[in-house]
Phi, psi and omega in degrees: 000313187284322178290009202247317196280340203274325162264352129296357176296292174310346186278310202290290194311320148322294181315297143005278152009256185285346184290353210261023177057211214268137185265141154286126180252356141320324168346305210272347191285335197283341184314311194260031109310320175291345185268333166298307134346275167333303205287334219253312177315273185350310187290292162323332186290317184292329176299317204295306182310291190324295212287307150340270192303341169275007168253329158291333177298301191303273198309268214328329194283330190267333180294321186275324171307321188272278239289312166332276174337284189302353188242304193303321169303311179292343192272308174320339169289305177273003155273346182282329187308317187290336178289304174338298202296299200270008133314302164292329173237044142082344219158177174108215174182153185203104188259160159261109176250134202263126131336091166289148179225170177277030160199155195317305195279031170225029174286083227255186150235125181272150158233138177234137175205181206197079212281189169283112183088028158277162130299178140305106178220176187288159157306336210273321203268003177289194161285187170276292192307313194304321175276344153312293159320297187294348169296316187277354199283317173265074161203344176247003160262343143283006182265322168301315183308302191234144189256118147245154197281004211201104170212126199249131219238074184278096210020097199259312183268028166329299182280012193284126145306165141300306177320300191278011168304286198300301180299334169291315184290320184272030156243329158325286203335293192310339211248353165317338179291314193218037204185125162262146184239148158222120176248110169299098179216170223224294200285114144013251158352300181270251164012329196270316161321318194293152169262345169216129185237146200231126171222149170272143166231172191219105181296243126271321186288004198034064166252130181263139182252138191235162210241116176243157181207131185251125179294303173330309195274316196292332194279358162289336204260005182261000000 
């Protein structure tokens, strides 16, 4: 019994064998190119990953710095806006308010403001001038924030009343300290402020000219 099992054992395993074709005796050199290969991924993979977490790492640190920066900007934005607005408008109040997003860069922002003998409401519901003006209320409270030495003003005071004419032109004034303007106007007013004024003309030959007159000199010279 036991040798009738030892040989059919032995039969089926020839049978094994030989089913297994013919031996690559290459085998075992392509084995250890192929383990070497496998080992040289493995490393890369593992740097990629490493390097993956130092980048999540990297953008979280900058997502929080920026996010820091931006709050800290917005709140400075927003004292100055407020100083500005009741400068300008005599009274009143005026906030920036952020619009939530689930990220930094979708992050939207309102102005609410209150002019004298208003409520609180959006700019959109204002008047044209009343929103004009709050347009220039930000746009010189981010000049306060961050100073530019350079700024060009394209008719800006369109929508201007008079009234809030002279206070725009005596905020130019304020701001000639530490910011040159070139203002593209129309208005009267605003021309008065200015210290050198350029104006086009145009001749019978309809060629155009242009004109400078320094305000300084001409009001010694009347």
């Amino acid at each position: 019994g036991d040798m009738q099992e030892a040989r059919r054992r032995i039969r089926n395993l020839k049978e094994q064998i030989q089913a297994l074709g013919p031996v690559d005796t290459q085998v075992i050199s392509h084995f250890e190119a192929v383990r070497e290969r496998h080992a040289y991924l493995r490393r890369q993979q593992q740097d990629l990953l490493e390097a993956k977490e130092q980048l999540n790492h990297i953008i979280n640190e900058m997502d929080s710095v920026s996010m820091s920066r931006f709050m800290e900007t917005l709140e400075a934005v927003q004292k100055e806006f407020q100083i500005v607005f009741t400068k300008l408008f005599g009274s009143g109040s005026a906030d920036l308010v952020l619009i939530p997003a689930p990220h930094l860069e979708e992050v939207g922002l309102d102005i609410q403001v209150r002019p004298p003998g208003k409520k609180a409401q959006n700019i959109n519901l204002l008047s044209g001038g009343e929103r004009a003006l709050t347009a220039i209320c930000l746009l010189f409270a981010l000049l306060r924030v961050k100073p530019s030495p350079f700024c060009v003003l394209d008719e800006i005071d369109a929508s201007l009343d008079e009234s809030n004419l002279y206070r725009f032109a005596g905020l130019l004034r304020d701001f000639t300290q530490n910011t040159q303007f070139i203002v593209i106007t129309h208005r009267p007013t605003t021309m008065e402020a200015a210290d050198m004024l350029y104006g086009v003309t145009m001749n019978k030959a309809h060629i155009s000219q242009l004109v400078s007159v320094q305000l300084g000199e001409a009001a010694a010279g009347l």
